[in-house]
N, CA, C and O atoms as CSV, one atom per row, in Angstrom:
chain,resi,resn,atom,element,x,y,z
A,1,UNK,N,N,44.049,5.641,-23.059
A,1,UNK,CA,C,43.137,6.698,-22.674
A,1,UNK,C,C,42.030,6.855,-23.720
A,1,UNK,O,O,40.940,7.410,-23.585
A,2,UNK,N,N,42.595,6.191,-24.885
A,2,UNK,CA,C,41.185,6.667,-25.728
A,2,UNK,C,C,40.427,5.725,-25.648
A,2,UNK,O,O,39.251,6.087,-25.640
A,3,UNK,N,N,40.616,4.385,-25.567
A,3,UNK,CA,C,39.476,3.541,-24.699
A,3,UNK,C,C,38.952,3.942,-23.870
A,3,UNK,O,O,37.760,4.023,-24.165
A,4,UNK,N,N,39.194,4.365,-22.655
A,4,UNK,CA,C,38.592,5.015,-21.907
A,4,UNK,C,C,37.938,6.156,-22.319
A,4,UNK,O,O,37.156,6.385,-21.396
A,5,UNK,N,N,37.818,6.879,-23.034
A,5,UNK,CA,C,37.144,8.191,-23.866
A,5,UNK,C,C,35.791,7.390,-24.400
A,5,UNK,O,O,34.688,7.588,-23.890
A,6,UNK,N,N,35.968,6.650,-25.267
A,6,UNK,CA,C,35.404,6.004,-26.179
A,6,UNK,C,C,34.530,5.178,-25.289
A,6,UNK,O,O,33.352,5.363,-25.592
A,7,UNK,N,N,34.727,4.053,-23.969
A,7,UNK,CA,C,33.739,3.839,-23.676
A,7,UNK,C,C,32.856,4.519,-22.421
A,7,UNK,O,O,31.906,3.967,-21.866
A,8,UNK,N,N,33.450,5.986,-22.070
A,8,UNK,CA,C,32.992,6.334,-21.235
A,8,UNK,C,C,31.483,7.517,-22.195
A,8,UNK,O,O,30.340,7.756,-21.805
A,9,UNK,N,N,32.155,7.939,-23.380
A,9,UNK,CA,C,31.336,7.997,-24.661
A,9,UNK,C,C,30.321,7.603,-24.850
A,9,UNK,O,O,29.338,8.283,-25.143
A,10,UNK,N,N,30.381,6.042,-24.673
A,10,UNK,CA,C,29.551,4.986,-24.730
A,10,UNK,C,C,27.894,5.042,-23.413
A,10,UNK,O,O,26.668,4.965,-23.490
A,11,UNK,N,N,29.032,5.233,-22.287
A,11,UNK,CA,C,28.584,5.043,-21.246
A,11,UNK,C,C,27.131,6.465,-21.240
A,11,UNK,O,O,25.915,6.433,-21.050
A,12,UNK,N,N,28.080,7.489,-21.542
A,12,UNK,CA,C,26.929,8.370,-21.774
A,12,UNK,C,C,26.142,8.663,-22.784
A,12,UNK,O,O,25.764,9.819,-22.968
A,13,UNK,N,N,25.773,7.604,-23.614
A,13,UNK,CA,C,24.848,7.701,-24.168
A,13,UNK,C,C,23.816,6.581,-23.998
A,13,UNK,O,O,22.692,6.698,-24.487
A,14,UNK,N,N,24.073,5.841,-23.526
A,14,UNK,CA,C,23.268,4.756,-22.684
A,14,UNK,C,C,22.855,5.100,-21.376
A,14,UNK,O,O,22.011,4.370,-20.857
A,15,UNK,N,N,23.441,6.419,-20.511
A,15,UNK,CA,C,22.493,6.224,-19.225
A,15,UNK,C,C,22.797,8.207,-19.049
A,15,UNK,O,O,22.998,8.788,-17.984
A,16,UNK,N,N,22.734,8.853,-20.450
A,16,UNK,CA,C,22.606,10.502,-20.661
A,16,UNK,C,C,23.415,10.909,-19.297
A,16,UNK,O,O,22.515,11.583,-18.795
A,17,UNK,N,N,24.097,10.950,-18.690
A,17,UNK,CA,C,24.763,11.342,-17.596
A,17,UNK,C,C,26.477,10.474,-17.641
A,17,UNK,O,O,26.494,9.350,-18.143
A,18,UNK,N,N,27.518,10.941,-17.223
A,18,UNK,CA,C,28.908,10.382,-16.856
A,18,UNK,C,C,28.682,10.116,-15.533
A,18,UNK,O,O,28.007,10.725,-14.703
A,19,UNK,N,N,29.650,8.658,-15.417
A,19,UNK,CA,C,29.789,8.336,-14.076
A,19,UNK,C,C,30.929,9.435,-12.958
A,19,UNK,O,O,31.821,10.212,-13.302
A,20,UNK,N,N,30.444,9.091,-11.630
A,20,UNK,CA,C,31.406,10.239,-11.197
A,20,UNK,C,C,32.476,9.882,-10.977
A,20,UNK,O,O,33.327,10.771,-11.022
A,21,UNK,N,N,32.965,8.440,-10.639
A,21,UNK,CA,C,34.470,8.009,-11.487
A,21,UNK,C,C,34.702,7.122,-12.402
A,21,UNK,O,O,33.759,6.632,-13.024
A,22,UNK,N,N,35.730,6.833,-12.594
A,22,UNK,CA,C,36.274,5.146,-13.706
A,22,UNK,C,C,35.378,4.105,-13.211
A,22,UNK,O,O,34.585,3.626,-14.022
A,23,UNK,N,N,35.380,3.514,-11.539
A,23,UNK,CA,C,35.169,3.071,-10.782
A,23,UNK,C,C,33.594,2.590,-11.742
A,23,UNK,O,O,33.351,1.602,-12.434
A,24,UNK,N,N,32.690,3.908,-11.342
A,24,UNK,CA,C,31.459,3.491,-12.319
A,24,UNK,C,C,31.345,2.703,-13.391
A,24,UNK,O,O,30.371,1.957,-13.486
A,25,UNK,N,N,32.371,2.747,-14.417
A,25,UNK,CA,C,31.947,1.932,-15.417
A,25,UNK,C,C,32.304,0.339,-14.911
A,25,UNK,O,O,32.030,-0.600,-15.659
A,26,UNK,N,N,32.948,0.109,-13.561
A,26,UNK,CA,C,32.837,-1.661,-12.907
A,26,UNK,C,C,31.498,-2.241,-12.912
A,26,UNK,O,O,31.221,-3.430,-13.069
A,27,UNK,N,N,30.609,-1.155,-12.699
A,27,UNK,CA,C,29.097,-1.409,-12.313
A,27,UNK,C,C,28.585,-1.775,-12.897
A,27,UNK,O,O,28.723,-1.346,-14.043
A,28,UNK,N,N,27.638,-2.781,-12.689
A,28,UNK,CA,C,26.539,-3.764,-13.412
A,28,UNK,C,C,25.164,-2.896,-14.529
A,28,UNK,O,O,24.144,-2.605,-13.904
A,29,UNK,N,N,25.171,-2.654,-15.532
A,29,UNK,CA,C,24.522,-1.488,-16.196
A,29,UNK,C,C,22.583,-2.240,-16.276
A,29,UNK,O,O,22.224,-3.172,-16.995
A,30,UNK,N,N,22.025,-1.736,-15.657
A,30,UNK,CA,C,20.733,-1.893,-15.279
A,30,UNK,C,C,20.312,-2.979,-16.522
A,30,UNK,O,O,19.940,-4.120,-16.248
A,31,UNK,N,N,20.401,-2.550,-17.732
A,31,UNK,CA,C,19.309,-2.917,-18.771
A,31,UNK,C,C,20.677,-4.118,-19.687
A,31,UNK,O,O,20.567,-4.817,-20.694
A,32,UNK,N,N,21.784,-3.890,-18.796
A,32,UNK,CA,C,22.419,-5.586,-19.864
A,32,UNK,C,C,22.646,-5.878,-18.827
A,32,UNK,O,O,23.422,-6.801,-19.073
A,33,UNK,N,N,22.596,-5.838,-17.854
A,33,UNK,CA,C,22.953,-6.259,-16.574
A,33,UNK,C,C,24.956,-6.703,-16.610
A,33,UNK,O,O,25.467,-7.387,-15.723
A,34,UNK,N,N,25.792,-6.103,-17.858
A,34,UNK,CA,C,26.683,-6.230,-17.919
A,34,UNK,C,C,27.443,-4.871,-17.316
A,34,UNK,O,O,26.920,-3.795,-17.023
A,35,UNK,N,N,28.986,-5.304,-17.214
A,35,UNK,CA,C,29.670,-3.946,-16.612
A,35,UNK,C,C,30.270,-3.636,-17.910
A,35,UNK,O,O,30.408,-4.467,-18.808
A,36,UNK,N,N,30.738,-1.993,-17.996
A,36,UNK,CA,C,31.123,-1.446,-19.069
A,36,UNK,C,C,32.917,-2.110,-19.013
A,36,UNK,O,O,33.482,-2.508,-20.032
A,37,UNK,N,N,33.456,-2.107,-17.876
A,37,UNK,CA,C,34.837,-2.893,-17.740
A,37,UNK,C,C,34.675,-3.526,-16.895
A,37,UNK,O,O,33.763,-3.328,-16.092
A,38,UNK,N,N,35.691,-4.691,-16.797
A,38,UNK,CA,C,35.663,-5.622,-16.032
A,38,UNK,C,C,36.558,-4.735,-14.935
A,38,UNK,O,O,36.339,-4.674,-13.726
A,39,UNK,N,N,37.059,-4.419,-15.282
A,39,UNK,CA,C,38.301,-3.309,-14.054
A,39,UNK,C,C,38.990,-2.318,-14.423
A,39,UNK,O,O,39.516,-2.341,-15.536
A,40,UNK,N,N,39.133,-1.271,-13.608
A,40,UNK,CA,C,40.402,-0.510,-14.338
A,40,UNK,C,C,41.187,-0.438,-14.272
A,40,UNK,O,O,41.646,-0.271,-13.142
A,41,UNK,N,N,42.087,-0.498,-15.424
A,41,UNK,CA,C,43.910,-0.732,-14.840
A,41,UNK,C,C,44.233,0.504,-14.353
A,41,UNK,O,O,43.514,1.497,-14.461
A,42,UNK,N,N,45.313,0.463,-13.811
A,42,UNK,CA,C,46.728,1.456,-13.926
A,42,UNK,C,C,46.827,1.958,-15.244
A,42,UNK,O,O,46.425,1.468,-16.299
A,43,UNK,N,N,47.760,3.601,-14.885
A,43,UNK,CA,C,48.517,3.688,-15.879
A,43,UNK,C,C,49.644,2.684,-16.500
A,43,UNK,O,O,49.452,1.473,-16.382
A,44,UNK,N,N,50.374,2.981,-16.912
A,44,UNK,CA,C,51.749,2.635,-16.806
A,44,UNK,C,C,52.613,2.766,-15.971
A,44,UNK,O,O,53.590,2.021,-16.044
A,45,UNK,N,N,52.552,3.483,-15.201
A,45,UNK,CA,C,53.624,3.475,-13.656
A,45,UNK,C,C,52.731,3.154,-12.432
A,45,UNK,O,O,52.833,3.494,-11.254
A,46,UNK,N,N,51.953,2.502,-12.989
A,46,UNK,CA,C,51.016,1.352,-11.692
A,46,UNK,C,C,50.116,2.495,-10.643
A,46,UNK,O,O,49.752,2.363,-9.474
A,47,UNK,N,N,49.950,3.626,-11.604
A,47,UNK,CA,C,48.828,4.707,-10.364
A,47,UNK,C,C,47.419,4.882,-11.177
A,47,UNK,O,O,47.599,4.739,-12.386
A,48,UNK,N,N,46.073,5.153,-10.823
A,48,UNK,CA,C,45.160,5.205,-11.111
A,48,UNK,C,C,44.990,6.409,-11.835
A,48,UNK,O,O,45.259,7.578,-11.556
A,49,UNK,N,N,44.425,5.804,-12.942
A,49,UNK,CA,C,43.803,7.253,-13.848
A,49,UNK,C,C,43.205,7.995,-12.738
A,49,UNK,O,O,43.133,7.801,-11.525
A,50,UNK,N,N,42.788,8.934,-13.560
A,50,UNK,CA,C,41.777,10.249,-13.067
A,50,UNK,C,C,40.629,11.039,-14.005
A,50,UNK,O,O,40.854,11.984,-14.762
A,51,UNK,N,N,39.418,10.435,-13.764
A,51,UNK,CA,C,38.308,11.094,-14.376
A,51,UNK,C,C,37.919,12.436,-13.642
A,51,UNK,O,O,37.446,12.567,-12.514
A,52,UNK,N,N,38.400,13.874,-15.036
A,52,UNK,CA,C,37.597,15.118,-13.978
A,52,UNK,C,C,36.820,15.570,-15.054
A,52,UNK,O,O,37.135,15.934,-16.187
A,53,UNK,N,N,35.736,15.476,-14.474
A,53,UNK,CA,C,34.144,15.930,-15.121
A,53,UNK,C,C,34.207,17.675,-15.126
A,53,UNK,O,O,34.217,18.492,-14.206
A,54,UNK,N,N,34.239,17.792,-16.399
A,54,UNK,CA,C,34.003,18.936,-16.971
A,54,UNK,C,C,32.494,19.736,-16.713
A,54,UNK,O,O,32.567,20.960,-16.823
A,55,UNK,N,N,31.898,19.490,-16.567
A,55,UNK,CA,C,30.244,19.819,-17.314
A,55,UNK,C,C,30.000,18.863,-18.638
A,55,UNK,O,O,30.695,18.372,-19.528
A,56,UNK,N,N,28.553,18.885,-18.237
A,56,UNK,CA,C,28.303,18.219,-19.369
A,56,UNK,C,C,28.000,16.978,-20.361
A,56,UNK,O,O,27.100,16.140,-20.312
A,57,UNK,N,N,28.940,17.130,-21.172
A,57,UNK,CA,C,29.219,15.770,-21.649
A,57,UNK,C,C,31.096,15.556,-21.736
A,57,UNK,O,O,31.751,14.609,-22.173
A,58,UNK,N,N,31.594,17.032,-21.046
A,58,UNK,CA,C,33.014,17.218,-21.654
A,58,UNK,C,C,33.745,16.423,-20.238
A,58,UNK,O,O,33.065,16.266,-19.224
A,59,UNK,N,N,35.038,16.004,-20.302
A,59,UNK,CA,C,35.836,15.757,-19.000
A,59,UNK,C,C,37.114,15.663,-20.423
A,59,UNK,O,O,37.207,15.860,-21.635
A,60,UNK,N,N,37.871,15.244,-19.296
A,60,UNK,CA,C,39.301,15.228,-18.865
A,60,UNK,C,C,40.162,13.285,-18.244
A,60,UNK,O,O,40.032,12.732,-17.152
A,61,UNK,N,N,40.560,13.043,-18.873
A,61,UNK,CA,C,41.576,11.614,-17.932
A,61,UNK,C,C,42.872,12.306,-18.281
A,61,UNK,O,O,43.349,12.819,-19.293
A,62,UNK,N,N,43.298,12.082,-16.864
A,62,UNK,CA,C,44.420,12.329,-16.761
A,62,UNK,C,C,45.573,11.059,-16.186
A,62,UNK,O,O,44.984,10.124,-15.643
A,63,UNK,N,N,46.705,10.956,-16.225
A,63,UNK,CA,C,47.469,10.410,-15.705
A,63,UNK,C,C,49.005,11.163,-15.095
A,63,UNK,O,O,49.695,11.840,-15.858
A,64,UNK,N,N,49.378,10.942,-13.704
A,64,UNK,CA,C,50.548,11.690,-13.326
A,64,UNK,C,C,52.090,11.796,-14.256
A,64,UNK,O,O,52.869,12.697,-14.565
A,65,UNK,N,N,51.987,10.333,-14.471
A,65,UNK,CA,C,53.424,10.557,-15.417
A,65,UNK,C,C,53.919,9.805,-14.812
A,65,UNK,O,O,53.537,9.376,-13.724
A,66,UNK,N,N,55.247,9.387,-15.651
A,66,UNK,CA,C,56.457,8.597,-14.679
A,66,UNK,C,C,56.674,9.155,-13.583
A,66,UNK,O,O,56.887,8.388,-12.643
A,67,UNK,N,N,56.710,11.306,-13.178
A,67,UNK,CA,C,57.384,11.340,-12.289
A,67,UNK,C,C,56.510,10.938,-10.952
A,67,UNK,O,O,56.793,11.262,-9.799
A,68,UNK,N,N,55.611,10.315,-11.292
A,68,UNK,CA,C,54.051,10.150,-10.328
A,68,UNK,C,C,53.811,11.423,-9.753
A,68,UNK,O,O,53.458,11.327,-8.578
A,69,UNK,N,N,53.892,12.717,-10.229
A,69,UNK,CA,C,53.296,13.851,-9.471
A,69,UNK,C,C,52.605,14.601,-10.370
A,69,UNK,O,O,52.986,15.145,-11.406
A,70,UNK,N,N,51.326,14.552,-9.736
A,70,UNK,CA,C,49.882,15.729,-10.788
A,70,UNK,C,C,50.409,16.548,-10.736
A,70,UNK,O,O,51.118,16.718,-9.744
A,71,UNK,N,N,50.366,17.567,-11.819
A,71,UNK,CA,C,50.507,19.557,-11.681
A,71,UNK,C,C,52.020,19.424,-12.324
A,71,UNK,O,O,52.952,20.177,-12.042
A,72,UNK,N,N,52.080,18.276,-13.277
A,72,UNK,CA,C,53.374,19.565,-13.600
A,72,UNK,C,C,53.781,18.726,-15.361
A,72,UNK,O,O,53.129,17.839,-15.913
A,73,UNK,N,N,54.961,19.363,-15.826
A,73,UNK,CA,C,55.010,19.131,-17.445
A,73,UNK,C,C,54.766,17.292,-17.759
A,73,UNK,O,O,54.211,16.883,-18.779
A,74,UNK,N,N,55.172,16.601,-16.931
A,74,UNK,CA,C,54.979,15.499,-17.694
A,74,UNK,C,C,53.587,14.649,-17.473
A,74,UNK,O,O,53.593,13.478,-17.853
A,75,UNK,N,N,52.489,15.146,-16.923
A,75,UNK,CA,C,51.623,14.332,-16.921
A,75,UNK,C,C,50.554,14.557,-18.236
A,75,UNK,O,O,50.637,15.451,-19.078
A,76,UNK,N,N,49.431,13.378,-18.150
A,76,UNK,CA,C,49.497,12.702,-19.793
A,76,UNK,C,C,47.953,13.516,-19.471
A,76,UNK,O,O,47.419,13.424,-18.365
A,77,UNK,N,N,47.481,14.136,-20.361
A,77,UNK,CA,C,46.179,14.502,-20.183
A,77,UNK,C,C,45.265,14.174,-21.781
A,77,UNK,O,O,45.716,14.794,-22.745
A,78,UNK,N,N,44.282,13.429,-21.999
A,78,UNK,CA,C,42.981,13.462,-22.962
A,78,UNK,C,C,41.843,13.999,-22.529
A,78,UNK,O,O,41.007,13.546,-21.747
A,79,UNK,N,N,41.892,15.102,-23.162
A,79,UNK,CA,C,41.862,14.754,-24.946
A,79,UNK,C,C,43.411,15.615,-24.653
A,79,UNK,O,O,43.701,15.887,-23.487
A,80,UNK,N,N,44.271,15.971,-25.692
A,80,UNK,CA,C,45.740,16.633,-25.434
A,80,UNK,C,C,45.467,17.900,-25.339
A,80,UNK,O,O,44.833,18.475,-26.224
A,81,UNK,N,N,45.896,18.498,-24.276
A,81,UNK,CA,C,45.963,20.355,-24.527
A,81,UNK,C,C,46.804,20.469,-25.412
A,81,UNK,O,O,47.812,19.879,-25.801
A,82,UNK,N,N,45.947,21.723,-25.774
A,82,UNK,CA,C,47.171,22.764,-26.762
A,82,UNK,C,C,47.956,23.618,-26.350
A,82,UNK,O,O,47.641,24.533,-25.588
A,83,UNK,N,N,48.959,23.435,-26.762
A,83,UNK,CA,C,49.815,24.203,-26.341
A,83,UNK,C,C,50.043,25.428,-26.613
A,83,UNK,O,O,50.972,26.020,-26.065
């Protein structure tokens, strides 16, 4: 996840705006004509991250967890809440 932080980081400071998902950074970037990833994996239990755009420059990736269900104690969230 902090790769993903770090080049989505990236991402917004090269085009001042976040993409509106992961998905975006596959995309061919106008001025290198390169993509920021070649793909995005899975978590670890084979389900798709989740980019939620905060405002801003702030968001959120999340992942469900082993038990694969959003909304509850074991899913993985960056940057980490406090508890």
């Amino acid at each position: 996840m902090d790769q993903f932080a770090q080049t989505l980081k990236l991402y917004y400071m090269r085009n001042r705006k976040l993409p509106a998902s992961l998905d975006g950074l596959t995309e061919k970037d106008p001025k290198s004509g390169a993509a920021w990833m070649e793909k995005i994996p899975n978590d670890p239990w084979g389900t798709p991250y989740e980019l939620k755009l905060l405002g801003g420059t702030d968001f959120e990736l999340r992942s469900a967890g082993p038990d694969l269900q959003d909304g509850n104690e074991d899913d993985i969230v960056w940057p980490k809440q406090e508890e």
